[in-house]
PASEBA-1860 file (N, C-alpha, C; in nm, 3 decimals):
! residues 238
1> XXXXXXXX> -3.505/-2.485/-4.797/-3.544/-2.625/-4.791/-3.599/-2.665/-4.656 ~ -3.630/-2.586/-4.549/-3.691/-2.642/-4.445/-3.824/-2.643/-4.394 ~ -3.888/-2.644/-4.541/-4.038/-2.637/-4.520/-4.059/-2.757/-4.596 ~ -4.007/-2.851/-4.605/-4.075/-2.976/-4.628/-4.038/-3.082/-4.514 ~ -4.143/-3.185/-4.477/-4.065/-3.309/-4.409/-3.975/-3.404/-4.533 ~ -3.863/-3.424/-4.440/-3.771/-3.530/-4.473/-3.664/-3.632/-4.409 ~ -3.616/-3.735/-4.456/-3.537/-3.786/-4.404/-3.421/-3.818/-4.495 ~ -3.341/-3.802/-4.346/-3.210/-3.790/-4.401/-3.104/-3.930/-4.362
9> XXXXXXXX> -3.018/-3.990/-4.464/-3.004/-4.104/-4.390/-2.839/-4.061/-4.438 ~ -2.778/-4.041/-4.319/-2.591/-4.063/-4.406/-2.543/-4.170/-4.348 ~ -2.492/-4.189/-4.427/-2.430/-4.328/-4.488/-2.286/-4.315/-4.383 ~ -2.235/-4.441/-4.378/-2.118/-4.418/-4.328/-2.039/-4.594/-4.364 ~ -1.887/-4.594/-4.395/-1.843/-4.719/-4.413/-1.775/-4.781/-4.298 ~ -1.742/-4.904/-4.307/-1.699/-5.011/-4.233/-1.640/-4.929/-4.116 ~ -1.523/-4.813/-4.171/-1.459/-4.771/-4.038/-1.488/-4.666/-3.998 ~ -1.607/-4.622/-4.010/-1.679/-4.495/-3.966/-1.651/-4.400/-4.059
17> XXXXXXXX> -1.649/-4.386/-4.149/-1.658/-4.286/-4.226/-1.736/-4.247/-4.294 ~ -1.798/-4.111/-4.356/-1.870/-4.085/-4.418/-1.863/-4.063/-4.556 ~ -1.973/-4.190/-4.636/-1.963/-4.230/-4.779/-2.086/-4.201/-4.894 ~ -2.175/-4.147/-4.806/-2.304/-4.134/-4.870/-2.403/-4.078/-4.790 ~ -2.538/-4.036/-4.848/-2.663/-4.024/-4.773/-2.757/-4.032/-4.920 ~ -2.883/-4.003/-4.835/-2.991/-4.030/-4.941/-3.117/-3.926/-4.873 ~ -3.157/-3.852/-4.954/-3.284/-3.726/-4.908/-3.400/-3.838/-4.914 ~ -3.511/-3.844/-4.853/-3.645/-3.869/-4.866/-3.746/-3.766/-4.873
25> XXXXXXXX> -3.820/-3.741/-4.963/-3.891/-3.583/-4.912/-4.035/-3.615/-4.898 ~ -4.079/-3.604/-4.777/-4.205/-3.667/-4.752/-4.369/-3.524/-4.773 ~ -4.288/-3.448/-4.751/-4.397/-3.280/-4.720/-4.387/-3.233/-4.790 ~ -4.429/-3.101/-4.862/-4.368/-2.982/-4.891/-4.478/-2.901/-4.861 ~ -4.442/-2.824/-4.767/-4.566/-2.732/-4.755/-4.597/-2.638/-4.911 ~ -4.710/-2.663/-4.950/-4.761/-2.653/-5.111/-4.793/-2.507/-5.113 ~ -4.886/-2.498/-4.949/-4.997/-2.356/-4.951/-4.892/-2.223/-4.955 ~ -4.754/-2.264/-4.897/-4.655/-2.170/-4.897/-4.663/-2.107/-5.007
33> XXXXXXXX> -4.670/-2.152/-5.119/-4.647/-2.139/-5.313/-4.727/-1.978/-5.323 ~ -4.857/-1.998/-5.330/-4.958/-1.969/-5.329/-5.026/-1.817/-5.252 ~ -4.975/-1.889/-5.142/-5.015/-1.771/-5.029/-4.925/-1.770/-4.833 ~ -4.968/-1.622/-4.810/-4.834/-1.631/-4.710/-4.907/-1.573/-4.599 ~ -4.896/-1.588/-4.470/-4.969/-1.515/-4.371/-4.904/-1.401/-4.346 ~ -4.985/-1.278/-4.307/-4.954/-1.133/-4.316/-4.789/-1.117/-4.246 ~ -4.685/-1.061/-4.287/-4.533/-1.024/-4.236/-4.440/-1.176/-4.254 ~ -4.500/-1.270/-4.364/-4.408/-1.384/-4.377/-4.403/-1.375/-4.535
41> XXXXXXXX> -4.302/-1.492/-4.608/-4.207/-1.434/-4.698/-4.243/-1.621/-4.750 ~ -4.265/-1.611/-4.870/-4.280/-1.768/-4.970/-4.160/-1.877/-4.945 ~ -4.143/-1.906/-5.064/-3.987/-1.975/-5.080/-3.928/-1.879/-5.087 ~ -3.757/-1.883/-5.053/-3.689/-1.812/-5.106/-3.668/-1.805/-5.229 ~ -3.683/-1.910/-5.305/-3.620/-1.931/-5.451/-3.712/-1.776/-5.510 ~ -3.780/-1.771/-5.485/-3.898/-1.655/-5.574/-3.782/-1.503/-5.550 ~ -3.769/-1.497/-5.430/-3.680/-1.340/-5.397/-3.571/-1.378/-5.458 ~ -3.502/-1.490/-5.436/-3.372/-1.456/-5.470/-3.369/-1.430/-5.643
49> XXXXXXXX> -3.462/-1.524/-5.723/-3.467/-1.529/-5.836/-3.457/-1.380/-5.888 ~ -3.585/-1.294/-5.825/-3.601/-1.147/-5.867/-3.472/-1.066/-5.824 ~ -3.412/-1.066/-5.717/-3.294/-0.985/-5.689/-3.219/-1.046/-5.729 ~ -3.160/-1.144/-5.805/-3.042/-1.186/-5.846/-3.022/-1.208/-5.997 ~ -3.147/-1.207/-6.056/-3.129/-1.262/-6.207/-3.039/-1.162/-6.286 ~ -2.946/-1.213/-6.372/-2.924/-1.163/-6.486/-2.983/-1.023/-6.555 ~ -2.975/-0.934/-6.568/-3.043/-0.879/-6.709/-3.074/-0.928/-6.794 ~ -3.049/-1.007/-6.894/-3.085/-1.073/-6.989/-3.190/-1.192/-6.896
57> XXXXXXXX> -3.164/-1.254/-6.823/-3.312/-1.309/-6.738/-3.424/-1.289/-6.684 ~ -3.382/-1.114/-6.661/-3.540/-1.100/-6.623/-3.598/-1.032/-6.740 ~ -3.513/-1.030/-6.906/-3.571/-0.971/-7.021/-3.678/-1.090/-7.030 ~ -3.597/-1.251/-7.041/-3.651/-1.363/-7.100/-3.780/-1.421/-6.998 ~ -3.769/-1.373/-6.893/-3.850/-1.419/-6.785/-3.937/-1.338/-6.747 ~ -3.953/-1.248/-6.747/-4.078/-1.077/-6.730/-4.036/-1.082/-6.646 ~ -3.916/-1.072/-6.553/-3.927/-1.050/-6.411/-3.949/-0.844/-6.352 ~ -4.009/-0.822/-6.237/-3.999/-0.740/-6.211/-3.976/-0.766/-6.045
65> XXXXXXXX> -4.009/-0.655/-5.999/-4.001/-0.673/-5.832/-4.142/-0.748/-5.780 ~ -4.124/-0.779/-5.649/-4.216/-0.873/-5.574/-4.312/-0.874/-5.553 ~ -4.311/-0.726/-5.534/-4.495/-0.703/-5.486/-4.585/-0.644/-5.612 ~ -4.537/-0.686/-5.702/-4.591/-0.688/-5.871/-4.627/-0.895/-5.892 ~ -4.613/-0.949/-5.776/-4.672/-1.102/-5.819/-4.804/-1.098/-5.735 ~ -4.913/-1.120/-5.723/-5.008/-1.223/-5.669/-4.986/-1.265/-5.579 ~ -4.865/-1.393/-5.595/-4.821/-1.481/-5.520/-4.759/-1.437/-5.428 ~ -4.657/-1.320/-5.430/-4.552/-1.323/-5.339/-4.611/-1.155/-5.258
73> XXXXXXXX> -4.735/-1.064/-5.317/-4.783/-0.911/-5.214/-4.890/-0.986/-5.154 ~ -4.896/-1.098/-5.096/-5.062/-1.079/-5.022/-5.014/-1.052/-4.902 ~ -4.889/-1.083/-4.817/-4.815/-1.044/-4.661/-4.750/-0.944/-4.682 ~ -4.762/-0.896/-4.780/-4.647/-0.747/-4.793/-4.520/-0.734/-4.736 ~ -4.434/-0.899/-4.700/-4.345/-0.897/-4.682/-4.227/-0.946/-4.782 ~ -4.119/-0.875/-4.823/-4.070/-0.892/-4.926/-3.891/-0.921/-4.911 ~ -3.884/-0.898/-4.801/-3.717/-0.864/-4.764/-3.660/-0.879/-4.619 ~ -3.620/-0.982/-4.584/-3.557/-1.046/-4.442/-3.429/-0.945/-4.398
81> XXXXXXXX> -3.450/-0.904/-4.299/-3.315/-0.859/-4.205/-3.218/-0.932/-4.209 ~ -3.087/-0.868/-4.314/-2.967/-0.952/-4.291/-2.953/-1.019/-4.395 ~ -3.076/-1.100/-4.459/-3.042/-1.149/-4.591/-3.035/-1.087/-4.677 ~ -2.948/-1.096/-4.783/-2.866/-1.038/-4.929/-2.980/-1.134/-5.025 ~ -3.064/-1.152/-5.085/-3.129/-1.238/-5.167/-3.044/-1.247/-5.317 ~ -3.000/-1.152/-5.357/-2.889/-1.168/-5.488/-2.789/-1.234/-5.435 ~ -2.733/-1.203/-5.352/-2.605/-1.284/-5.320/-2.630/-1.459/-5.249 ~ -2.762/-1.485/-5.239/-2.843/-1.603/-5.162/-2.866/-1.696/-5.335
89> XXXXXXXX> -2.917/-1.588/-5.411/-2.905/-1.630/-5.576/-2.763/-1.682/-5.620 ~ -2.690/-1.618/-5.578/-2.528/-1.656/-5.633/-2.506/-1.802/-5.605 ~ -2.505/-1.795/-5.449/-2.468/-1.919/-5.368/-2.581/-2.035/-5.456 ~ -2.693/-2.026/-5.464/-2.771/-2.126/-5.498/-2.778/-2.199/-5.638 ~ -2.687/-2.051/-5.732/-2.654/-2.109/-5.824/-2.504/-2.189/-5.867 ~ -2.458/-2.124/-5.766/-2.272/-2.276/-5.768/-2.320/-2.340/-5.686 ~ -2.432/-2.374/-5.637/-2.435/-2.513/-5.578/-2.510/-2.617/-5.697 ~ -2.581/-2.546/-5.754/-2.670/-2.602/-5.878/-2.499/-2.649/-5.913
97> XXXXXXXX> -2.446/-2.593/-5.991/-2.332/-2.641/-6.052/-2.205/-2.695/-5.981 ~ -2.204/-2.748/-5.863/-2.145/-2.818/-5.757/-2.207/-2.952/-5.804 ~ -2.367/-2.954/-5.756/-2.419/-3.098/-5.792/-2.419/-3.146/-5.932 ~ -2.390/-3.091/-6.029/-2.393/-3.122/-6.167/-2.535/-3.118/-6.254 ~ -2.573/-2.933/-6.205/-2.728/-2.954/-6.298/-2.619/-2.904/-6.398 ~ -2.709/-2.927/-6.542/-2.618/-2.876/-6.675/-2.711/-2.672/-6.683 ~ -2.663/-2.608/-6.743/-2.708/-2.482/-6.783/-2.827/-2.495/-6.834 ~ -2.876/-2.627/-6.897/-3.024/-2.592/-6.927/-3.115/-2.650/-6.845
105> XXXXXXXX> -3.048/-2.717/-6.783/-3.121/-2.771/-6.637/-3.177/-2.710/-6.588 ~ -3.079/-2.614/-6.529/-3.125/-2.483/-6.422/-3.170/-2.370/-6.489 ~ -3.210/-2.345/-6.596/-3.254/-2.263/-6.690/-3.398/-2.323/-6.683 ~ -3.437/-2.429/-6.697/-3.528/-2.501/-6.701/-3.611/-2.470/-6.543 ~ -3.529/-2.513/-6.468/-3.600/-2.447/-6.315/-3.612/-2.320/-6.326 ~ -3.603/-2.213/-6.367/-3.600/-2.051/-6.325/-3.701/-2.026/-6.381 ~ -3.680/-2.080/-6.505/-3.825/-2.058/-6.610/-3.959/-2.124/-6.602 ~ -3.958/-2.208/-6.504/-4.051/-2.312/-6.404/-4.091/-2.204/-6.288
113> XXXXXXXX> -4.023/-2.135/-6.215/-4.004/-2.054/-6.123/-4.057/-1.938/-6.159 ~ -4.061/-1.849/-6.239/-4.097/-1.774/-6.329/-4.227/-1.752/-6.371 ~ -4.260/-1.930/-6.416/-4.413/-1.932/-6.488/-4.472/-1.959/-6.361 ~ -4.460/-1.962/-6.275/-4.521/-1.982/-6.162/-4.612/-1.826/-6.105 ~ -4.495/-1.755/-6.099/-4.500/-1.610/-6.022/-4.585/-1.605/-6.166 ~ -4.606/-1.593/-6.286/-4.677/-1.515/-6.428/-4.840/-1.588/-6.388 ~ -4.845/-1.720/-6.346/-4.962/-1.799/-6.372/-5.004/-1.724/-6.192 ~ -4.974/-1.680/-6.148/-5.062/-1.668/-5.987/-5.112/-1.570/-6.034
121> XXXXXXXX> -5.049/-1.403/-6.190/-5.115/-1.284/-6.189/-5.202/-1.302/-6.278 ~ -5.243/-1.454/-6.354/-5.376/-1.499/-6.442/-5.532/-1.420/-6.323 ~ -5.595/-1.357/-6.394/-5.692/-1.322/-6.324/-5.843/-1.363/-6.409 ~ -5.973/-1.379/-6.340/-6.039/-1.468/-6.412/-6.189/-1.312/-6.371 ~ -6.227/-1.361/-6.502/-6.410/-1.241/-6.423/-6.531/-1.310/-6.495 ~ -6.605/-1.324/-6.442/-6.732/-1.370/-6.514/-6.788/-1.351/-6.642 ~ -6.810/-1.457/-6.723/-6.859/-1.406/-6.852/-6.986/-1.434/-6.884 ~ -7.088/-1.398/-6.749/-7.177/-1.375/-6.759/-7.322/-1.538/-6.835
129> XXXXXXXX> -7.196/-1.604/-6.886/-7.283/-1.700/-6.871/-7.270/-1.854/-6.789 ~ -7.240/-1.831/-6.643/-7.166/-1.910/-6.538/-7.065/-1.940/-6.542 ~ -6.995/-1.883/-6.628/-6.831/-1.926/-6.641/-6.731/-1.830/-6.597 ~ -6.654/-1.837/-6.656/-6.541/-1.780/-6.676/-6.494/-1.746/-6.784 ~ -6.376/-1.627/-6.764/-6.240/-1.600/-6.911/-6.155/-1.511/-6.823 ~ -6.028/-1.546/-6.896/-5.911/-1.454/-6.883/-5.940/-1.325/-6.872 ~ -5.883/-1.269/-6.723/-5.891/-1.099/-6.749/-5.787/-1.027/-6.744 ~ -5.655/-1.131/-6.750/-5.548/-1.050/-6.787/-5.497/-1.147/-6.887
137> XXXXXXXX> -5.463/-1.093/-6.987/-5.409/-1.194/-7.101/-5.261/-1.186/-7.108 ~ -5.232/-1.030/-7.106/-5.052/-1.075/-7.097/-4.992/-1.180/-6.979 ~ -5.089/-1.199/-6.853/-4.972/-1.307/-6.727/-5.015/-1.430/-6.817 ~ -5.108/-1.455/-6.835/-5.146/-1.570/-6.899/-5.053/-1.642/-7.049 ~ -5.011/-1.506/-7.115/-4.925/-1.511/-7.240/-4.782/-1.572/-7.176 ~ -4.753/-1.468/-7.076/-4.618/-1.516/-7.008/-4.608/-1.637/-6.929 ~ -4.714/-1.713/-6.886/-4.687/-1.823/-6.831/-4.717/-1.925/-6.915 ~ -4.795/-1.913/-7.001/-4.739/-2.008/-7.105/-4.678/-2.028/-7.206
145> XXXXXXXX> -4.599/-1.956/-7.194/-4.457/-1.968/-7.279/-4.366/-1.991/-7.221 ~ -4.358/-1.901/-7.082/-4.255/-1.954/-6.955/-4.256/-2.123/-6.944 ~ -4.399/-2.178/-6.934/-4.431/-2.308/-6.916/-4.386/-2.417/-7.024 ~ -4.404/-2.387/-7.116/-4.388/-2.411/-7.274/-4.533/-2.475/-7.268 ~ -4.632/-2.481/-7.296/-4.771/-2.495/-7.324/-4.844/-2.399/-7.362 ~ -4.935/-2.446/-7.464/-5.068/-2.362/-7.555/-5.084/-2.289/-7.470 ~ -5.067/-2.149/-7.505/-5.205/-2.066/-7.395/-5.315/-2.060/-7.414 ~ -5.395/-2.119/-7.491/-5.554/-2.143/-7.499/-5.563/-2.262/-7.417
153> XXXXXXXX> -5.451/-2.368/-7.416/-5.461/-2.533/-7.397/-5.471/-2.502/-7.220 ~ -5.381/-2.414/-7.200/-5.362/-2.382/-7.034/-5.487/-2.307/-6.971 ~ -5.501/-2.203/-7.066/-5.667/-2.154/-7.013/-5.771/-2.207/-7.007 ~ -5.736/-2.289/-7.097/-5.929/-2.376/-7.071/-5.890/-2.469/-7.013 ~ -5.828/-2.513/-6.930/-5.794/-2.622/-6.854/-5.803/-2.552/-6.698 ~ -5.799/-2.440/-6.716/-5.850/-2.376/-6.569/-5.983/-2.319/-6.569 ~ -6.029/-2.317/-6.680/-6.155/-2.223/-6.669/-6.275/-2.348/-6.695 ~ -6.220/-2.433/-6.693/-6.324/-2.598/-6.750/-6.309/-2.688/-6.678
161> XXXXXXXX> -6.400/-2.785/-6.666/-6.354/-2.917/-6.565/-6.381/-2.971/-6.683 ~ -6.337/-3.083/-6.697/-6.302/-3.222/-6.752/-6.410/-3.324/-6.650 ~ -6.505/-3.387/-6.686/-6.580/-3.486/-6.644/-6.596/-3.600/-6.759 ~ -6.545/-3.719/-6.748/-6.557/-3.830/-6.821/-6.610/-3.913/-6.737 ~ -6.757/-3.959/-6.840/-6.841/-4.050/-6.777/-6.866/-4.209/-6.894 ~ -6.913/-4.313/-6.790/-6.905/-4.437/-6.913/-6.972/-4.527/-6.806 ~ -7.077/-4.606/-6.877/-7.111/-4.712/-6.810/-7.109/-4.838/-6.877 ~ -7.082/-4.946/-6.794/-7.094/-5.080/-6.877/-6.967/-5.065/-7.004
169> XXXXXXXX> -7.026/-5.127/-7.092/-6.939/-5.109/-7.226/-6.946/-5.005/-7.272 ~ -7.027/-4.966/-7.216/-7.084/-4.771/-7.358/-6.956/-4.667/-7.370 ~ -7.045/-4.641/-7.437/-6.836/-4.514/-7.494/-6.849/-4.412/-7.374 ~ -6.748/-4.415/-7.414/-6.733/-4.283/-7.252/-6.748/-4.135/-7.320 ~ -6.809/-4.010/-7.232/-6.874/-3.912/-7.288/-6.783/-3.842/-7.227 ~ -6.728/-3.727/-7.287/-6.655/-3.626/-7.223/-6.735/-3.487/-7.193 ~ -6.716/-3.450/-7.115/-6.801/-3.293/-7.065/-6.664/-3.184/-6.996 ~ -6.714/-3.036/-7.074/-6.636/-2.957/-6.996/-6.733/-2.846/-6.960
177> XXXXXXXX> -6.768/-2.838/-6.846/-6.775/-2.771/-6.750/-6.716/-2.640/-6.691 ~ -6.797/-2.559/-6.736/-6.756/-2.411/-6.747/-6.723/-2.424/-6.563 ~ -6.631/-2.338/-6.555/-6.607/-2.286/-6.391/-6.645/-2.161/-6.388 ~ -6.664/-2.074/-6.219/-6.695/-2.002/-6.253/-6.576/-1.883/-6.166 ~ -6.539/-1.780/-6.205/-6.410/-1.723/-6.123/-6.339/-1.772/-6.017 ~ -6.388/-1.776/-5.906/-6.351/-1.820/-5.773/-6.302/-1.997/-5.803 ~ -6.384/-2.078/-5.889/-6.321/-2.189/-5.913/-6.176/-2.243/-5.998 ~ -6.175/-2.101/-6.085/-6.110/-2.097/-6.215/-5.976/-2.048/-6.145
185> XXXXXXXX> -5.976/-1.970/-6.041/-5.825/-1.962/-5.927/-5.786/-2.044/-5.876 ~ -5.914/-2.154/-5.782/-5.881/-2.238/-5.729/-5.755/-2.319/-5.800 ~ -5.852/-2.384/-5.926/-5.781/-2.448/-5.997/-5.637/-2.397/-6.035 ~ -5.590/-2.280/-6.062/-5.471/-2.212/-6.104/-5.408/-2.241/-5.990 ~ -5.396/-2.221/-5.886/-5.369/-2.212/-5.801/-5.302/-2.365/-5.720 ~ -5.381/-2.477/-5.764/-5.387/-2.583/-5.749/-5.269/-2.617/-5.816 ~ -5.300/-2.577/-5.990/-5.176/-2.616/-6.078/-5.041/-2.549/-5.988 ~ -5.042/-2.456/-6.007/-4.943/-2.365/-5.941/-4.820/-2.522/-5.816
193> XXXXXXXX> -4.924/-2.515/-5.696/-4.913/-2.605/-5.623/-4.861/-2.738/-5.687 ~ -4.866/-2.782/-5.759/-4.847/-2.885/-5.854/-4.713/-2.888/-5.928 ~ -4.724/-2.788/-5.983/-4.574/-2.755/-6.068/-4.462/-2.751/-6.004 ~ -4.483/-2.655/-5.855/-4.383/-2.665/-5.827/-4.341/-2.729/-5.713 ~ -4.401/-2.860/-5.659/-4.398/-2.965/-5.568/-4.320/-3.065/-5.671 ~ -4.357/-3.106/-5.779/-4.279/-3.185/-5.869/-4.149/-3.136/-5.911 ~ -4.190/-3.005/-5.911/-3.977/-2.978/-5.970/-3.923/-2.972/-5.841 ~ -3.946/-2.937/-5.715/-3.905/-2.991/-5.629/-3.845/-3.133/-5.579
201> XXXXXXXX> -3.950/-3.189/-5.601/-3.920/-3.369/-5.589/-3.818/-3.431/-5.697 ~ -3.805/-3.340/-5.838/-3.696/-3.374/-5.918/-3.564/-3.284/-5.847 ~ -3.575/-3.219/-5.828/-3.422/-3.143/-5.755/-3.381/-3.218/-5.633 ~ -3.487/-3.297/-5.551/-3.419/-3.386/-5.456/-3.355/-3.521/-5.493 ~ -3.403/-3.566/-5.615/-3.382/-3.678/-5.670/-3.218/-3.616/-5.764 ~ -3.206/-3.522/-5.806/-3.086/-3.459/-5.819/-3.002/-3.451/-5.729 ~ -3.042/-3.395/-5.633/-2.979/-3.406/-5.509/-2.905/-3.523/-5.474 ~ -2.994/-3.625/-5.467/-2.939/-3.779/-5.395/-2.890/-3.831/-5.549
209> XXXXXXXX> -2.866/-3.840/-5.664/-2.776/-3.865/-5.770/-2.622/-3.792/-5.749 ~ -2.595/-3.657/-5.692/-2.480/-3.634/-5.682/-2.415/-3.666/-5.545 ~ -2.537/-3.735/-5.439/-2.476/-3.776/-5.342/-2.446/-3.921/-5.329 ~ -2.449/-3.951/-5.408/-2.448/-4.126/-5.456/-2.337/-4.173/-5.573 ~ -2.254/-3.978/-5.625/-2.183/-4.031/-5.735/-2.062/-4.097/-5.701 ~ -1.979/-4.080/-5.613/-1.903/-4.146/-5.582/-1.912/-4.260/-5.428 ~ -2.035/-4.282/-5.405/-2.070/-4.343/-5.305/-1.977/-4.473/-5.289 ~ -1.922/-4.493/-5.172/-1.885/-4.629/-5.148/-1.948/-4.736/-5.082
217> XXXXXXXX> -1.968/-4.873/-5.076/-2.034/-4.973/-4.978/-2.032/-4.936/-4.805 ~ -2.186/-4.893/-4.751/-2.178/-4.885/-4.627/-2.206/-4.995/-4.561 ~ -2.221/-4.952/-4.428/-2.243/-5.064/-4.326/-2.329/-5.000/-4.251 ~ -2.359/-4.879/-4.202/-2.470/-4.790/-4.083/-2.479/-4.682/-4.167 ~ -2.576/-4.644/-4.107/-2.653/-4.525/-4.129/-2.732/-4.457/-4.024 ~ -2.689/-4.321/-4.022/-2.763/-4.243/-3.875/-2.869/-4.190/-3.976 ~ -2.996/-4.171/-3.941/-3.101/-4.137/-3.975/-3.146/-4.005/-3.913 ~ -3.202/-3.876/-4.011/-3.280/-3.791/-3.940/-3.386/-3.736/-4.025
225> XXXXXXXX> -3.485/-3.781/-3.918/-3.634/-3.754/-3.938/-3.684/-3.600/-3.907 ~ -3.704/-3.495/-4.016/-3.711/-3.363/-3.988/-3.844/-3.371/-4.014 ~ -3.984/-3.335/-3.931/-4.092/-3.323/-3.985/-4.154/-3.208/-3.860 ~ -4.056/-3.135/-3.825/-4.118/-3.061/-3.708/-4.086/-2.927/-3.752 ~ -4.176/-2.829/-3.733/-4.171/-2.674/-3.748/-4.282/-2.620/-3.847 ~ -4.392/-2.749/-3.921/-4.475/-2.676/-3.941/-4.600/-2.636/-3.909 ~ -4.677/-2.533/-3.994/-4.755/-2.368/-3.901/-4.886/-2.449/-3.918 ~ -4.962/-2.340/-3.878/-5.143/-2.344/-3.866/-5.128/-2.233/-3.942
233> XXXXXX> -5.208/-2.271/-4.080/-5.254/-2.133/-4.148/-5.402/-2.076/-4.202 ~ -5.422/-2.002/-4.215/-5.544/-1.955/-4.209/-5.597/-1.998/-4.294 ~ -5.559/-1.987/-4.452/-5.584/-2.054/-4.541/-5.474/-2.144/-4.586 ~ -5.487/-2.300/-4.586/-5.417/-2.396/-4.603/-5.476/-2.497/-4.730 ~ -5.398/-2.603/-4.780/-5.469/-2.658/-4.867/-5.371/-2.726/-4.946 ~ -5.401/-2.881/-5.016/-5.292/-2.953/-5.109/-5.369/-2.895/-5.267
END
């Protein structure tokens, strides 16, 4: 969690005690998702997921090892000195169940987590008539089912732009717009960025629900503003 800006406000009551706080999450570095500069390492959630899952989770999830994603071999770094990533999985999952996600909650995130790493190994090649198509169909199969969405509905939504035009009263005209490889990643890539900035922003909003469940009436609050420690990257981007 320390690659996003946030603020942190704890709460405290009448006689100094501590009764509450509340997350704000203002950042999340997105490009992290996506891509990593050479000898650096994504989220953790991605390693720990692969070294820690279940058997039966990485049947339901295609998981394999790391440098079999897109997302997570472009730095060829896969494994921190000192960190246990299965046992980093353990911890992250009794805390899930500390704050009160339910089992399909957090089933719901892994498999979010999951279609993520499946949708970065979507690969796109020219079909020769300025467009695009799928050139791997099984990541594409697996991320949208991981996702729960059409996999035709998900492919042509990366391989097409959507342009709706209308003037005056006139009906509005829809156009899709073939992309052409290099755009048809962008876009994946974008989604990617997308998906998992929002389940993020719902796990903080989780977050501040179990820190609010037994909250009592404050009076102060010390505030901390974390927005310092992030990089210059080579390739960056929302």
């Amino acid at each position: 969690g320390s690659r996003f800006g946030k603020y942190f406000g704890i709460q405290y009551d009448k006689v100094g005690d501590h009764c509450g706080g509340k997350i704000t999450n203002y950042l999340l570095e997105k490009s992290r998702v996506v891509y990593q500069t050479p000898g650096e390492r994504g989220f953790h959630v991605f390693y720990q997921l692969l070294a820690g899952a279940s058997g039966q989770e990485q049947q339901e999830y295609g998981l394999a090892s790391p440098e079999n994603y897109h997302y997570l071999n472009q730095s060829g770094c896969y494994t921190v000195d000192g960190v246990d990533d299965a046992a980093e999985y353990r911890d992250m999952r009794n805390a899930m169940n500390i704050i009160g996600l339910s089992p399909e909650e957090q089933a719901s995130i892994f498999r979010i987590i999951a279609g993520i790493l499946h949708l970065g190994n979507v690969t796109f090649v020219d079909d020769g008539k300025s467009g695009s198509r799928v050139g791997d169909q099984n990541a594409i199969d697996w991320a949208s089912s991981l996702l729960q969405v059409d996999g035709m509905t998900l492919a042509n939504s990366l391989m097409f732009r959507v342009i709706n035009t209308s003037s005056g009263g006139a009906r509005k005209t829809t156009y899709h717009v073939p992309q052409n490889p290099q755009q048809a990643a962008a876009a994946r890539d974008s989604l990617s960025k997308t998906v998992y900035d929002r389940m993020f922003s719902w796990l903080v909003e989780r977050v501040n629900i179990a820190l609010s469940l037994h909250q009592a009436p404050y009076q102060n609050v010390i505030g901390i503003l974390d927005i310092f420690g992030f990089e210059i990257f080579e390739r960056n981007g929302f």
